[in-house]
Structure formats: structure tokens, C-alpha cells
FIVEXDO-720866 format. One record per residue (C-alpha): y, z, x negated. Coordinates in steps of 0.2 Angstrom, whole numbers, plus 2048, in hexadecimal, padded with zeros to 3 digits. Each point is the difference from the previous one (the first is absolute). Layout:
! residues N
YZX/...
//
This chain:
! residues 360
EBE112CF1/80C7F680A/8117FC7FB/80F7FE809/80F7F77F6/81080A7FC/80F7F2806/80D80780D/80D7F67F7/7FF7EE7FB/8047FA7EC/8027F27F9/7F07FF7F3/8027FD7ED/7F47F77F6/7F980A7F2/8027F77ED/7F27FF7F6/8038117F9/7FC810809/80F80A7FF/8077FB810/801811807/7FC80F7F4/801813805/80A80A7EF/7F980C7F4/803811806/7FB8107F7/7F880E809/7FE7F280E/7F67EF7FC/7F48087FA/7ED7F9803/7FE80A814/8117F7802/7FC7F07FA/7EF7FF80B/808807811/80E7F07FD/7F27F17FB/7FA805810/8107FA807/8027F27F6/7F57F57F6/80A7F87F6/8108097F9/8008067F0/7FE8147FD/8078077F0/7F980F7FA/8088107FB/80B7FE7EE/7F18077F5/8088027ED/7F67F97F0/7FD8137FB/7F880580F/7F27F37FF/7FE7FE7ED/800813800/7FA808810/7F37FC80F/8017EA7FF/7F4802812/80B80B809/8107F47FB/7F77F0805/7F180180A/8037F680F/7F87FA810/7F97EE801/8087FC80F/8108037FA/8047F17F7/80D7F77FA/8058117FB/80D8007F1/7FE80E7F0/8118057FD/8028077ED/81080D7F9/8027FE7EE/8087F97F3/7F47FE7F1/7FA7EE7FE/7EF8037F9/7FD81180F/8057F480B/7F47F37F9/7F280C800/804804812/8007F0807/7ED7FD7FB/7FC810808/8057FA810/7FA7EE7FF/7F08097FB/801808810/8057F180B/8117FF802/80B7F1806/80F8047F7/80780B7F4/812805804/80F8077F4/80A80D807/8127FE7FA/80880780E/7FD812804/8118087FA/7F7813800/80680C7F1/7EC8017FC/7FE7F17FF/8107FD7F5/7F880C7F7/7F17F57FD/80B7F27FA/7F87F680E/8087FB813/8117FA802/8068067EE/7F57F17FB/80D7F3807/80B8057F2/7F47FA7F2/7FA7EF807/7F77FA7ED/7F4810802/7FC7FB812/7FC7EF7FD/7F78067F2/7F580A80C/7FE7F280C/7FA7F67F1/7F380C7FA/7F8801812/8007ED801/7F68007F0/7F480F805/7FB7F7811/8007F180D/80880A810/8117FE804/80C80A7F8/81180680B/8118087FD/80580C80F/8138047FC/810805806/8107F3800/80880A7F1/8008127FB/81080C801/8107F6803/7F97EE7F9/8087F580B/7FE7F17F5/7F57F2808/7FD7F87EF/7FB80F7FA/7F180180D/7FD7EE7FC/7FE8037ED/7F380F806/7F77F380B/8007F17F5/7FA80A7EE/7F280780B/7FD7F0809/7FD7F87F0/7F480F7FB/7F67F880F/80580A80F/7F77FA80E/80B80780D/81080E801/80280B80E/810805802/80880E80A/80F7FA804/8098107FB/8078067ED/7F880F7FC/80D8107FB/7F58087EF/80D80F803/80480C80E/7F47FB80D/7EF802805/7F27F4803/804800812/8127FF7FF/7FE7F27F5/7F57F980E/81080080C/8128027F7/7FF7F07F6/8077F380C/7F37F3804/8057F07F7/7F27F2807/80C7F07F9/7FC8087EF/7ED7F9802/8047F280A/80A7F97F2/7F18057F5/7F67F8807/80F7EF801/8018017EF/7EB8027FB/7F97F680D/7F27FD7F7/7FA812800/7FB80E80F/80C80B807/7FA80D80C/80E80B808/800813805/80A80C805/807808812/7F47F0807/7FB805811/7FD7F580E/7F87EF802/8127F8802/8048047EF/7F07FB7FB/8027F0804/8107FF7FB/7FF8047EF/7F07F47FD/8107F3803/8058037EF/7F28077F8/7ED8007FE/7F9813806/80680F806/7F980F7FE/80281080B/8048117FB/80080F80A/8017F7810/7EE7F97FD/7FA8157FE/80A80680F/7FE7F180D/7EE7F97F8/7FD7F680E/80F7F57FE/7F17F87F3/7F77FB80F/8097EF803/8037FC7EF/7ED7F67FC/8047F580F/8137FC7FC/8017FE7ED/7EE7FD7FC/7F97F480E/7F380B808/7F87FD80F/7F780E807/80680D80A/8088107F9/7F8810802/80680D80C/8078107FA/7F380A807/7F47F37F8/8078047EF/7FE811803/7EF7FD804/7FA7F67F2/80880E7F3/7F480E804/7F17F87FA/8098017ED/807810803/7F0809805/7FB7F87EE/80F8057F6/7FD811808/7ED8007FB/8087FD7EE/80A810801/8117FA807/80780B80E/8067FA80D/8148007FF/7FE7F67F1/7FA7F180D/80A80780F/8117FF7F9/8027EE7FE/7FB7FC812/80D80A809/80D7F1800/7F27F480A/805803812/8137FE7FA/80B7FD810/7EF80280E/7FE80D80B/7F780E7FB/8068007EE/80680F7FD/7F2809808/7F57F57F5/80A8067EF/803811807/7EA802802/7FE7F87EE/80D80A7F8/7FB811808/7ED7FD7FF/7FB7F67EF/80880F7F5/7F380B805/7F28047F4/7F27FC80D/8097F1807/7F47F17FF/7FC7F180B/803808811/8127FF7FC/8007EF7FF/7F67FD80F/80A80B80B/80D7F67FB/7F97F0806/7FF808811/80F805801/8077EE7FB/7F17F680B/80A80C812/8107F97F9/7FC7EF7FE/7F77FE80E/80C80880D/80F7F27F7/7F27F2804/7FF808811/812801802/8047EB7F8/7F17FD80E/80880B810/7EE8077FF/7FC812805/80080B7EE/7ED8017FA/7F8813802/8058047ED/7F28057F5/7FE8137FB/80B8037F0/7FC8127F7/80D80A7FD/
//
């Protein structure tokens, strides 16, 4: 299949370091889950995909296969863990090297009143010993990297030695890296997606982090979403990983194996990505998956192109149904082949190709 690259802008490129955290995509429940994280290394090679927060009771306790199996292809693919019992929290982290994973991450920054609940997630930056206490016991259990993903303080913490105090007693607990969304997170009076908003953004907060530990990874998140900020955050620190921005826009990963990683070959095309998922969603069907739990997390692919909203509006409508299978998908690569080739017509002053027969 030919491959056409993505630039219409020119960037600067930015040498990866020898870690591979450059550019990761964020954990996201209900969203990164393993359809999700397919469809994206499809895009991009080498960024790192976190999965879905997966507590140490649901795998100790509940179906270990449907929390963890994964794809091959998806690696480096990141476990990310909820707890707050060292010895779970042990246990878990051999179930997933057992399983392949590249990392195993510590969430200690959702700010959700479950999760409070839990005694895991932001609460967790009030009681630094018990963390490092769990980074500790997951360094004993395995070889992978162990990683913190926090928030810059929690309620109205405002104290930078404070957040240094978290990050050093877990540093010596043998962190490996800390990513940091550069917001507090309020324990009290707001949702999870108002805490994902309200709290202003503070990205000095991890720049100086990483000033005063610059021995150790910092990996920034948090409102990240254009290539310009990219760049201009790997000024100060070492990754940056991309939240909701990577799910709605997912092609914006296309450009980021060539400009933070150093590869050479050509991007694929959207329509080429599109493409190359049916082959794995005819398989995930075969399984028993229906189709909207494939569809759902392509709608964003033809972000800002022509045809779009035609292209979510046929998804959306079609997947739902309880016969919906293949066809859907298809029609919708016709639908996407008439637009893009009547925009290369147009770019070309060329007379629009006959378009090909779309079902509807």
C-alpha cells in the first residue's frame, strides 16, 4: 500500500532521548481501551499508549484477560494500575509483566469521589511514604519501569516544596519517571471533568521540577494540543503526553514518529489508516465485539477534512445497529476515497474523478 507523508507545515525536528516517552497519549477511561489503542499505533509507532486506569481489585478479583489482553502491535503500551496497597499493587505488577508490558504506571491523579473512595488517585499525594511504599514494592516484584502519573498538588496546595517533597520521597522509592498534569486537582465540589478544566494550568510548576531533579524524567500533560506546544514544552522537559486532543484530533499523532523520534518513512494517509483497521476489526468482531465498540474511537480521524461530518454522521448512525457489520465500514471508505480525491483534484486544477458508488 502506498504512502504519502502527512507535512503541510514545516517543524523544527527534536531528537528523541534514549527513553521512549517522548510523546505518550494519556490514560483514559471508557476511551484507551485496547480498540483505541490499536486504531492510534496505526498512526504512530512509537508514542507510548497508556491503558485504561484498571484497579488492583478488578484484576486480583475479576476477569485478569479481559483487563489486560492486548494486541502485539501495540507496543510500548504502558499498564496503568489504581490502588493503594503495596502488596495488591506488587501482585498486579507481575500480572502485567507476565502479560508483556512495557511499563507499569501509578495513577495519583484522578481526583474522582470513587476513586477517593478507593483511597487511590490524587488523594494519594497527601500521603507521599504510602506511595513510595508502593513504588518500592513494584520495583521489588519486577524489572519494568515503574511511573508516577500525578497532578501538581491536590485542593488548594499551592506549595512548590510540598510537590517537591512528593516527588523526591517517591524518587528515592525508584520512580522512574513522573507525569505531571500541570493542574491541582480540587478533591471537593467538582467532577472529574471539571477538574480536567477549572484548575488553572500551571506548566512552570514541572518545569522547575524538572530544574530541581534533573536527573530524573518529567513528562508533561495537560490542555497539550498542537505541535507548537509540543515542541515547546520538550524545552524544558523530557515528554509530553497528550490527553483528549490525541482521541478527538488522532491524526495529529501522524507527524510525531518523524519529528520527536527520527523516522524516515512516509506517514500513512488517513484513508490508509482507515484501511489498515478493518482487517483487525473484522477479527475483534469474529470475537464477539459489535461494531460501535470499534467505531467510536475513529470518528475524530478526518478532524478538520472535508467530508467529516458526513464521515461521523454514517458511523454514528450505522454502527449502533444490531446487524451493523463490516459494510459500515466500507461505505465509509467510499464515502472518504470521493472526498479525498476530488481535494487532490481540486490542489491539482484537475476535473473531479467520477466518485465511486456509496450506499446509502
Amino acid at each position: 500500500m502506498t504512502t504519502s507523508t502527512s507535512n503541510s507545515t514545516s517543524y523544527k525536528n527534536v531528537a528523541a532521548p534514549p527513553q521512549q516517552r517522548r510523546i505518550c497519549v494519556a490514560p483514559m477511561l471508557d476511551w484507551t481501551d485496547r480498540y483505541c489503542r490499536y486504531f492510534l499505533r496505526l498512526i504512530s509507532q512509537h508514542s507510548v499508549l497508556y491503558t485504561e486506569m484498571v484497579t488492583t481489585g478488578a484484576l486480583l478479583h475479576g476477569d485478569t484477560d479481559y483487563h489486560l489482553a492486548f494486541d502485539d502491535t501495540e507496543h510500548p503500551v504502558a499498564l496503568q494500575l489504581g490502588g493503594s496497597d503495596p502488596k495488591a499493587l506488587a501482585a498486579c505488577a507481575k500480572i502485567a509483566a507476565q502479560y508483556g508490558y512495557d511499563e507499569i504506571n501509578l495513577n495519583c491523579g484522578c481526583p474522582s469521589d470513587r476513586v477517593q473512595k478507593g483511597r487511590f488517585g490524587a488523594c494519594l499525594m497527601k500521603e507521599p511514604a504510602l506511595v513510595a511504599q508502593c513504588i518500592a514494592a513494584m520495583k521489588d516484584a519486577v524489572e519494568l519501569p515503574v511511573t508516577l502519573k500525578h497532578r501538581i498538588g491536590v485542593d488548594n496546595q499551592t506549595s512548590h516544596a510540598e510537590l517537591e517533597d512528593f516527588v523526591g520521597c517517591t524518587r528515592d522509592a525508584g520512580c522512574d519517571a513522573f507525569i505531571v498534569h500541570a493542574r491541582n486537582a480540587l478533591l471537593q465540589g467538582l467532577s472529574p471533568k471539571d477538574n480536567r478544566n477549572i484548575p488553572p494550568l500551571i506548566y512552570d510548576a514541572v518545569y522547575q521540577l524538572k530544574r530541581s531533579f534533573p536527573e530524573s524524567e518529567f513528562i508533561i500533560n495537560g490542555g497539550i494540543d498542537s505541535i507548537e506546544q509540543i515542541q515547546n514544552h520538550l524545552e524544558h522537559v523530557d515528554g509530553v503526553m497528550l490527553g483528549r486532543e490525541a482521541y478527538h484530533n488522532p491524526y495529529l499523532l501522524a507527524e510525531m514518529d518523524a519529528l520527536f523520534y527520527g523516522q524516515t518513512e512516509q506517514v500513512s494517509t488517513r484513508l490508509e489508516i482507515l484501511e489498515n483497521f478493518l482487517p483487525f476489526a473484522e477479527q475483534a468482531m469474529a470475537k464477539g465485539a459489535r461494531l460501535h465498540h470499534l467505531s467510536r474511537h475513529i470518528l475524530g480521524l478526518f478532524h478538520g477534512q472535508p467530508g467529516a461530518r458526513k464521515f461521523r454522521r454514517l458511523i454514528s448512525e450505522k454502527a449502533h445497529q444490531d446487524n451493523a457489520g463490516i459494510e459500515v465500514l466500507l461505505e465509509a471508505i467510499a464515502l472518504m476515497s470521493n472526498y479525498c480525491r476530488a481535494t487532490s483534484a481540486a490542489q491539482n486544477n484537475e476535473r473531479p474523478p467520477a466518485p465511486t458508488p456509496v450506499k446509502g
